[in-house]
C-alpha positions as CSV (number, residue, x, y, z in Angstrom):
1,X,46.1,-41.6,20.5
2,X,45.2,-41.3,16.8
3,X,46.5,-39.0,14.5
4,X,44.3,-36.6,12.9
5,X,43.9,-36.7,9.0
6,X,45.4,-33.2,7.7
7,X,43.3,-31.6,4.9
8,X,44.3,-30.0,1.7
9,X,41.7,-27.3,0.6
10,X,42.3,-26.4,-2.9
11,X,41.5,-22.8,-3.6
12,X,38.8,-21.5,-6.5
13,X,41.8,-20.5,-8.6
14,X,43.5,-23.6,-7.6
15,X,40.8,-25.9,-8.9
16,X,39.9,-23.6,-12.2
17,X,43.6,-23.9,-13.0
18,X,43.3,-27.6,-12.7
19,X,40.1,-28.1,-14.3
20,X,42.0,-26.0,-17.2
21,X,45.1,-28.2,-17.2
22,X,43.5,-31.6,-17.0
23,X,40.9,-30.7,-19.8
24,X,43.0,-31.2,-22.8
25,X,45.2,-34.0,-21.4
26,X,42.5,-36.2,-20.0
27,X,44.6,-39.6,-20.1
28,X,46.3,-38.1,-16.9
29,X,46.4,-40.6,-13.9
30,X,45.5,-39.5,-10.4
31,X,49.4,-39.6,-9.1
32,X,50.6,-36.9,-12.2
33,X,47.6,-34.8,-11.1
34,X,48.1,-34.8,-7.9
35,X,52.0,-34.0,-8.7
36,X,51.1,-30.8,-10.5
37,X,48.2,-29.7,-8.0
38,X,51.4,-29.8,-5.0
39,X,53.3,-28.2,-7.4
40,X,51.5,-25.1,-8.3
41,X,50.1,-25.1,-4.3
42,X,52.9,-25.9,-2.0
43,X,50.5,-28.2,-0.1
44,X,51.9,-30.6,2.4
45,X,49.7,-33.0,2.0
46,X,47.9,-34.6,-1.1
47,X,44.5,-33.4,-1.8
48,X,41.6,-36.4,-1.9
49,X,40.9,-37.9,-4.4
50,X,36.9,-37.1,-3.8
51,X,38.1,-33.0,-4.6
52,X,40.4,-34.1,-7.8
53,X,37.1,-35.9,-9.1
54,X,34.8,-33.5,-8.0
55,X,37.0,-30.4,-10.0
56,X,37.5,-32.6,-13.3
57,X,34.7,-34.1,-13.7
58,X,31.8,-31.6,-12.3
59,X,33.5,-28.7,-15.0
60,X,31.8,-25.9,-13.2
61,X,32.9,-22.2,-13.8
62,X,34.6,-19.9,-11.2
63,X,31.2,-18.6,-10.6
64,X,30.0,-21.2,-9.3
65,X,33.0,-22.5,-7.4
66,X,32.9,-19.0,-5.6
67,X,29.0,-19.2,-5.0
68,X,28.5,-22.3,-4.0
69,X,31.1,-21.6,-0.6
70,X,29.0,-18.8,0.2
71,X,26.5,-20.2,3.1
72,X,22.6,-18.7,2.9
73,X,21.1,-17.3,5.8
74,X,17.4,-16.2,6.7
75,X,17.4,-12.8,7.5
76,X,15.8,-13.1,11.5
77,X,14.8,-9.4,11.9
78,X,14.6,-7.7,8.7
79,X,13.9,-4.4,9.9
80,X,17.1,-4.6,12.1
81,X,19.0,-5.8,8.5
82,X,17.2,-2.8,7.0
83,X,18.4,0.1,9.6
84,X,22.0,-1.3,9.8
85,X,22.1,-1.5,5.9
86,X,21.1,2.4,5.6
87,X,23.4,3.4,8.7
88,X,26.4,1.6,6.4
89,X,25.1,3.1,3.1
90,X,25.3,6.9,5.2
91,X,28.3,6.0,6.7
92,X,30.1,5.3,3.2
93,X,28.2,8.3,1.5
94,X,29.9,10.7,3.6
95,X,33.2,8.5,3.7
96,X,33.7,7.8,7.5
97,X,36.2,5.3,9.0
98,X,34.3,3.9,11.5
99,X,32.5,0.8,9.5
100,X,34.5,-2.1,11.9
101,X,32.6,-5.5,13.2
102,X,32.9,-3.9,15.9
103,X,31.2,-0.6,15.4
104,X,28.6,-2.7,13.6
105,X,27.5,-5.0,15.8
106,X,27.5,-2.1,18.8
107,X,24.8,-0.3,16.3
108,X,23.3,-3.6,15.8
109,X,22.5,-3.7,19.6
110,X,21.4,-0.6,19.7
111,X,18.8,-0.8,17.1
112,X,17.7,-4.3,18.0
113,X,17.5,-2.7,21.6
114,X,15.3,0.7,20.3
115,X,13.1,-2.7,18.1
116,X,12.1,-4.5,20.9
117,X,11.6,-1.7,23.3
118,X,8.2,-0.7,22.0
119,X,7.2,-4.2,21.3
120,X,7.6,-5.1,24.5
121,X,5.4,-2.5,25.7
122,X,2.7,-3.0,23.6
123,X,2.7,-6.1,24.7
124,X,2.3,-5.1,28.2
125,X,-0.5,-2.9,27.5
């Protein structure tokens, strides 16, 4: 059976703090680099050397480190996003505890159910 590869994922501080130390001493080989990333991370395993090149040489801000994980998504039913997003906004106005996932996506099926309710019955008619 083969073994899996294990993965290092270097966090946005992680890589920052890199980018930061490598900058000045540039002449550093990939071994002494790879020393001080397990040293300030504790990781078991080495990171690639496709994420070393990819922090020191791309110099990109913590901005955009932090941005560019952030997946975008369509919104599918914007009126749906629009009543859950006023329910939350009510719900933190008059501080209640109750903003879970779980009470969330409960309201979520509720509203999507009170959506498509008269939608399907004007499509009936």
């Amino acid at each position: 059976m083969p073994i899996k590869a294990q993965r290092a994922r270097m966090t946005p501080a992680l890589e920052l703090t890199l980018s930061a130390y490598h900058n000045p001493l540039s002449e550093l080989t990939r071994e002494v680099l790879v020393v001080s990333v397990n040293a300030k991370s504790k990781f078991s395993v080495d990171p690639y050397t496709m994420t070393l090149s990819r922090v020191l040489y791309k110099h990109v801000s913590a901005f955009d480190l932090i941005y560019a994980r952030k997946t975008n998504h369509r919104v599918t039913y914007p009126e749906l996003e629009e009543r859950l997003l006023l329910w939350i906004r009510h719900c933190e106005q008059y501080k209640l505890p109750i903003l879970t996932s779980a009470t969330i996506r409960e309201k979520a099926d509720r509203s999507m159910a009170s959506l498509s309710s008269p939608r399907q019955t004007n499509q009936q008619s």
